[in-house]
Each structure stands twice: as C-alpha cells, then as structure tokens.
C-alpha positions in Angstrom: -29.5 -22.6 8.4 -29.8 -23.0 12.2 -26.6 -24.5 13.7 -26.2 -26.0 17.0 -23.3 -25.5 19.4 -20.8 -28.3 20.9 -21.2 -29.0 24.7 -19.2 -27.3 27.5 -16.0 -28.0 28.3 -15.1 -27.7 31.9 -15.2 -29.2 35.1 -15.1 -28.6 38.8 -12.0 -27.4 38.6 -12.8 -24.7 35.8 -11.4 -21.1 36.6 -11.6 -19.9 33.8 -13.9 -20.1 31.0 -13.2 -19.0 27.3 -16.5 -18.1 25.2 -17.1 -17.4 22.1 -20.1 -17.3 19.6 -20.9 -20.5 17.8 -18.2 -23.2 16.4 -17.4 -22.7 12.7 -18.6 -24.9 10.3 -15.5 -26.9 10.3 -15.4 -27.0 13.9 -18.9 -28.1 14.1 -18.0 -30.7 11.6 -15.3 -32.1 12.9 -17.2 -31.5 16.6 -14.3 -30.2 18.1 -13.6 -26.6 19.3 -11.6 -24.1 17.4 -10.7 -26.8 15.1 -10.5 -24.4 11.5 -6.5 -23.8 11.2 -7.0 -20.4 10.1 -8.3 -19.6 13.8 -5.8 -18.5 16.0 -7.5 -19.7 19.2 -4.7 -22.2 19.6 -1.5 -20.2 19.6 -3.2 -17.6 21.6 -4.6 -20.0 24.5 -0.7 -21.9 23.8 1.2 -18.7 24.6 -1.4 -17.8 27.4 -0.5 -20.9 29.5 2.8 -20.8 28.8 2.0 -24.0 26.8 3.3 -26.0 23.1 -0.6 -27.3 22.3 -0.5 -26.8 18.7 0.7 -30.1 17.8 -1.2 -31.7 20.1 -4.3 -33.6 19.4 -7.5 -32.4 20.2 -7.9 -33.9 23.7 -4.6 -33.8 24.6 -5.1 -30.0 23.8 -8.5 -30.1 26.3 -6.5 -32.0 28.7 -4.0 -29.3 28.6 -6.6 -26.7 29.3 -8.2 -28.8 31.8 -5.0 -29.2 34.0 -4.5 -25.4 33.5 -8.3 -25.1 34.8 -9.6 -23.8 32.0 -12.9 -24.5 30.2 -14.4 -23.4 26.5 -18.5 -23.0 25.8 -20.0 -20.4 23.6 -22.3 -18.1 24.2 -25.6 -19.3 21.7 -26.9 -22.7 21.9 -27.9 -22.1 18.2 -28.8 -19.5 15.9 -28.8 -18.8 11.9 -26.3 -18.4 10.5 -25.3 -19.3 6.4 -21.2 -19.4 7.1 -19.1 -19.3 9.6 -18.9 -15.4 10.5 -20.0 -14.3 13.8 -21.1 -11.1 11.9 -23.4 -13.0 9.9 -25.4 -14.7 13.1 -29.3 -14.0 13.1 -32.2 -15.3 15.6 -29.1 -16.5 18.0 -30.5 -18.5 21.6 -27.9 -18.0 24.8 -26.4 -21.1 26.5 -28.1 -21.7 29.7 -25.5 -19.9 31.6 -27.2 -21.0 35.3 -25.6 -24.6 35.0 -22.2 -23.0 35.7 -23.0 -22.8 39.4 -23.2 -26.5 39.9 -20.6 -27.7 36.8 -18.1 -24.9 37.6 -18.2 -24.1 41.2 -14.7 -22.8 41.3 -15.3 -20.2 38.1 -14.0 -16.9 39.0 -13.8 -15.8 35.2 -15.6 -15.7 31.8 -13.4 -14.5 28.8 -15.1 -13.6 25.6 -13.2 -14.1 22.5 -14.4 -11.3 20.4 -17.0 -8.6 21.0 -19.8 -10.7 19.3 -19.8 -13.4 22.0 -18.9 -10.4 24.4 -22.3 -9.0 24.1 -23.7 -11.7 26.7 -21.7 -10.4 28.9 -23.9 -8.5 31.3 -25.9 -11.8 31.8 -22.7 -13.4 33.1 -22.3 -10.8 35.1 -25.3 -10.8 36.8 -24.8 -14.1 37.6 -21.9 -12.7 39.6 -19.1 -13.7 37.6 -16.1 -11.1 36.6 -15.6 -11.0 32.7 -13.4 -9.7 29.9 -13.9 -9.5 26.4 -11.2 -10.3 24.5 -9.5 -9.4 20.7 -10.8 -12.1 18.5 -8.8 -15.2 17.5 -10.3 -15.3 14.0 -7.9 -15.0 11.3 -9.8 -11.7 10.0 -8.6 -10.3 13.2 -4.9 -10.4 12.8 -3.9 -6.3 12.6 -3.0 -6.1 16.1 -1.1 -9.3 16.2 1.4 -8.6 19.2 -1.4 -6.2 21.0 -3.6 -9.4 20.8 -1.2 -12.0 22.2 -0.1 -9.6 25.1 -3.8 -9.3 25.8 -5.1 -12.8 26.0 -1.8 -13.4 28.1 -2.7 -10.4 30.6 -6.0 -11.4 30.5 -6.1 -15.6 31.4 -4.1 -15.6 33.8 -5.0 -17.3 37.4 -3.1 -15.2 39.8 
C-alpha cells in the first residue's frame, strides 16, 4: 500500500532538523509525528533538550521543539510499504529537500534517526547542509540504550 508522509515541521528559525523515513501507521493515523508509544523519539529528543515533553500534548511537544529550533520531516514523501518497518519500504519517493533553503534559512543541521532515513543523506549534503545519522528511536532498537541517549544528546546540540 503506498503511504504518504505528514508535512514539515519547521520554521525560520529551524536549526536543526530531525528526519526519519515515513510516519508509522499510527502516527500517520493519528497525523501526528512519532505518535506510536513504543517509539522512543520522545524520551530521546526530551533528554536531548534538556526537556520533560513526554506528558505533553502533541503541539505543546512541537512547540517545545520549535522554541528549541528544532524541526521534524522525513526523508520519502511516499513509498510502499505493508506495516510500519522502515525495513519493509519499497518504491520510496524523497521529500523535496530544495524547499529548506527558503522555509529553513537558518538550518545548519539534518539528523537522521536511523540508517534507513540516513541513506538520503548525500543529497542533503549536497545541498550543503552538515548531517548525522543517528541510532534509531524505534523500540526494535533498544540494545544500546545508554550508547543511544548519549548520542542523540552529543549529537542535537546547538553549540
């Protein structure tokens, strides 16, 4: 079935930009980012900026990111996909990426969550933006727990 992504969230403001591959089916559901509660996106992006957004709605948790200058998008406008796992994604289509230059003029980095969405990579990169990929916040990646949290912290940081 081909599944469509949710729009970006940034601004002008946006520093930083969190990518991933394509919103689970629960998060495309409930049209909100990150929103399956077996995803640790949350507690990682939380503990990142220093930040309690758990408990938090949903756009008090975007406003949160926001004020820390921090955007979400993925990396497919669509693709197949039967479930929700990134390993399972067929006949994907990138994002227009080229829009970042006017909607985030002040976007100095792109983080991938997990090596699926990282494999855009060089095409953010050639559109002169430093990137990272980083461990992914899916539950099926929980081995490395503390290696994961210290990385995501390193990683979005805006010094």
């Amino acid at each position: 079935m081909r599944k469509f992504g949710l729009p970006l969230v940034a601004d002008d403001k946006t520093e930083i930009l969190v990518m991933g591959t394509l919103p689970s089916d629960i998060s495309l559901k409930q049209g909100q980012y990150y929103a399956n509660p077996t995803n640790d996106f949350w507690r990682l992006i939380g503990a990142a900026l220093n930040e309690n957004v758990e408990a938090l709605s949903y756009e008090d948790r975007l406003a949160v990111l926001k004020s820390n200058r921090v955007g979400l998008w993925d990396a497919y406008h669509n693709c197949i996909r039967p479930g929700s796992l990134d390993s399972d994604i067929t006949e994907q289509e990138l994002n227009d990426f080229s829009i970042l230059k006017t909607v985030t003029p002040k976007l100095r980095l792109v983080s991938f969550n997990g090596k699926k969405a990282g494999k855009s990579e060089d095409k953010l990169r050639s559109l002169g933006y430093r990137t990272c990929v980083l461990p992914s916040s899916s539950a099926a990646n929980r081995r490395n727990s503390a290696e994961r949290l210290q990385l995501w912290k390193s990683k979005l940081t805006l010094t």
